[in-house]
C-alpha positions in Angstrom: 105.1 103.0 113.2 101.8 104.5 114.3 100.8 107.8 113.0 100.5 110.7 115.6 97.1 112.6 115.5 97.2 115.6 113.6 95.7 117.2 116.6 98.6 116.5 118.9 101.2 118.4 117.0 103.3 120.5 119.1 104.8 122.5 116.6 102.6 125.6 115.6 103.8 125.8 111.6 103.6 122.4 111.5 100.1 122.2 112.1 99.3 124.9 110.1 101.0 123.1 107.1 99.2 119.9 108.1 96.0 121.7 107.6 97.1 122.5 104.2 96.4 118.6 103.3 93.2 118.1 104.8 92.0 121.5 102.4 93.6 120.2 99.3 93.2 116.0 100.0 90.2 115.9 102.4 92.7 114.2 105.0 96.2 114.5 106.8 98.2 111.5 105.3 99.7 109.3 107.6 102.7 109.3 106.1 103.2 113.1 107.6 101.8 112.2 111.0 104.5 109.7 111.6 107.1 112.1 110.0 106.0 114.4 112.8 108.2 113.1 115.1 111.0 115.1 113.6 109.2 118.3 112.5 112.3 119.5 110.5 111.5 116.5 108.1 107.9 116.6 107.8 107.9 120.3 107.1 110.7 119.9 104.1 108.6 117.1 103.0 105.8 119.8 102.9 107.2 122.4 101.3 108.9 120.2 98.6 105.0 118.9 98.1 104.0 121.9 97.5 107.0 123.0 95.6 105.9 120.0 93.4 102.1 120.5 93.0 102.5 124.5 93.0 99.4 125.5 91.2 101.0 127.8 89.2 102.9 125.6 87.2 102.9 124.6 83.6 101.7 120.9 84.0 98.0 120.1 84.7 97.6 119.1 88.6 95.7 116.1 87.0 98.6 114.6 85.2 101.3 115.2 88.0 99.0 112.9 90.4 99.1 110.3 87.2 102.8 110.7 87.0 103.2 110.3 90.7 100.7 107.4 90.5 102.6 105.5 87.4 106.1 106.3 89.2 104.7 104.6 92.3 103.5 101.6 90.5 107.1 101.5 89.3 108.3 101.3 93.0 105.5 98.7 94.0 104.2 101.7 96.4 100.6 100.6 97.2 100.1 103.3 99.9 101.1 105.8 97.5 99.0 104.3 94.5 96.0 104.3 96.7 96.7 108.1 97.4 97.1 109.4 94.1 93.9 107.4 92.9 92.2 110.1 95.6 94.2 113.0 94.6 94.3 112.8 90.6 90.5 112.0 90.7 90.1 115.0 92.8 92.5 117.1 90.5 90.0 116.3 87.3 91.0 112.9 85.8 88.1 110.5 85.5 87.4 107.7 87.2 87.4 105.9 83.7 91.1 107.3 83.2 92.2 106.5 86.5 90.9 102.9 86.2 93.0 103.1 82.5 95.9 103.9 83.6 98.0 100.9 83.5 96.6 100.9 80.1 98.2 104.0 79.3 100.3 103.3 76.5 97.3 102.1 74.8 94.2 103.6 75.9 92.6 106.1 73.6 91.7 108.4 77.1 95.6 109.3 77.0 97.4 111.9 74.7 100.6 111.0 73.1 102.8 113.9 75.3 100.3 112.1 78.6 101.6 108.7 77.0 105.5 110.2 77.1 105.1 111.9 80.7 103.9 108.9 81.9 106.4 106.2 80.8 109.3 108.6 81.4 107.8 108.6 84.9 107.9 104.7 84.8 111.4 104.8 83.7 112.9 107.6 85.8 111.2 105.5 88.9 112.6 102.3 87.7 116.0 100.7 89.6 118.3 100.8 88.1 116.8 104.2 86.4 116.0 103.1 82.6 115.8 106.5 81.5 117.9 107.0 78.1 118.9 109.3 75.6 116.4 107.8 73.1 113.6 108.1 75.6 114.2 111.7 76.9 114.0 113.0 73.1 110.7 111.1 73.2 109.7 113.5 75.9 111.3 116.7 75.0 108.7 115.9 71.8 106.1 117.0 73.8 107.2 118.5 77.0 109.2 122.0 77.6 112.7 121.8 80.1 110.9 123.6 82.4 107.8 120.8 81.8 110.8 118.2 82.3 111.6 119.7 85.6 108.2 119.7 87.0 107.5 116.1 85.9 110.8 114.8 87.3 109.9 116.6 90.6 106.9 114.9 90.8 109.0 111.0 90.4 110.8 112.4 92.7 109.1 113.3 95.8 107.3 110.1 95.2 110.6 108.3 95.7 110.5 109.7 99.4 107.0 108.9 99.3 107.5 105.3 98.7 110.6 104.2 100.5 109.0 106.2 103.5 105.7 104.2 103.7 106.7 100.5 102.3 109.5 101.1 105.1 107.2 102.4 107.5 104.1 100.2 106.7 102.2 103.3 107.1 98.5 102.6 107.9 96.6 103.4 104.7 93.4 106.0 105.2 89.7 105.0 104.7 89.6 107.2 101.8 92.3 106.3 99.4 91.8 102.4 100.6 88.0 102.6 99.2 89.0 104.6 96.1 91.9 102.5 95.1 89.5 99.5 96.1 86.7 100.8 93.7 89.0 101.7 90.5 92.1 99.7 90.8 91.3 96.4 92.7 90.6 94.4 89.5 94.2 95.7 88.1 95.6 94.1 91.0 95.5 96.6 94.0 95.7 95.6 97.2 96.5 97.4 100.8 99.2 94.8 101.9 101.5 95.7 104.5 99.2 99.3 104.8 95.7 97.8 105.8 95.1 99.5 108.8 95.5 97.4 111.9 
């Protein structure tokens, strides 16, 4: 499905919100523009985004993009991959820890409560889920309940993330499809179904 210009939204708070992404990301995802079409469900989609990434919260802005990023790789999500490359680079992780990141549980660039975070996000992402009791206490180690929320919230949204845009085929952006090309291509990254027409 083809994305509908951010320019020809016909709902007022819609647009508003939409402008919210090209402040924070440098673009409107296409993911929202062909959500559009049913403004109720773009603007929960939204709000739940920035329920998630609310700056005020306890986990770095950074980490929740790797989350989201790992979580994605979990679902085979190549739209989203691409898209958190952009946003956790923009939210302070380095290009050399992006470019890590499948090297997580190894890599000296990741904390052990990062390390935790990030393969609970793997696991909670995984179908069937493969989250158990052993490896929650591994991440109530290093992560509050309140922590635990906030990371699940991310794995989450990213589930509607993915299922929307490997259904959809949603057209990747220039941005995320260069930046995902530059870090991630020699880890196997590839646009697929999303290379824009």
């Amino acid at each position: 499905m083809q994305p509908i210009p951010a320019e020809d939204c016909a709902d007022p708070e819609l647009a508003d919100a939409l402008g919210h992404f090209t402040r924070t990301l440098g673009f409107v995802p296409n993911s929202l523009l062909t959500m559009q079409r049913v403004p109720a469900i773009a603007k929960a989609v939204i709000h739940l985004n920035r329920a998630v990434f609310a700056p005020d919260g306890e986990v770095d802005l950074g980490l929740k993009r790797l989350v989201g990023h790992v979580a994605s790789a979990a679902s085979g999500c190549q739209y989203c991959k691409a898209h958190t490359t952009v946003s956790a680079t923009r939210h302070g992780v380095s290009d050399e820890k992006m470019a890590a990141v499948y090297d997580y549980a190894t890599s000296p660039l990741f904390t052990p409560a990062e390390r935790a975070a990030l393969d609970f996000a793997m696991e909670a992402a995984s179908v069937p889920n493969a989250v158990t009791d052993a490896s929650y206490a591994a991440l109530a180690e290093h992560w509050t309940e309140s922590q635990i929320v906030e990371l699940l919230g991310v794995v989450c949204m990213f589930g509607v993330f993915n299922r929307w845009n490997d259904s959809m085929a949603t057209p990747l952006e220039e941005l995320p499809m260069a930046r995902a090309g530059e870090l991630l291509a020699d880890r196997g990254w590839t646009a697929g179904k999303h290379r824009r027409p």
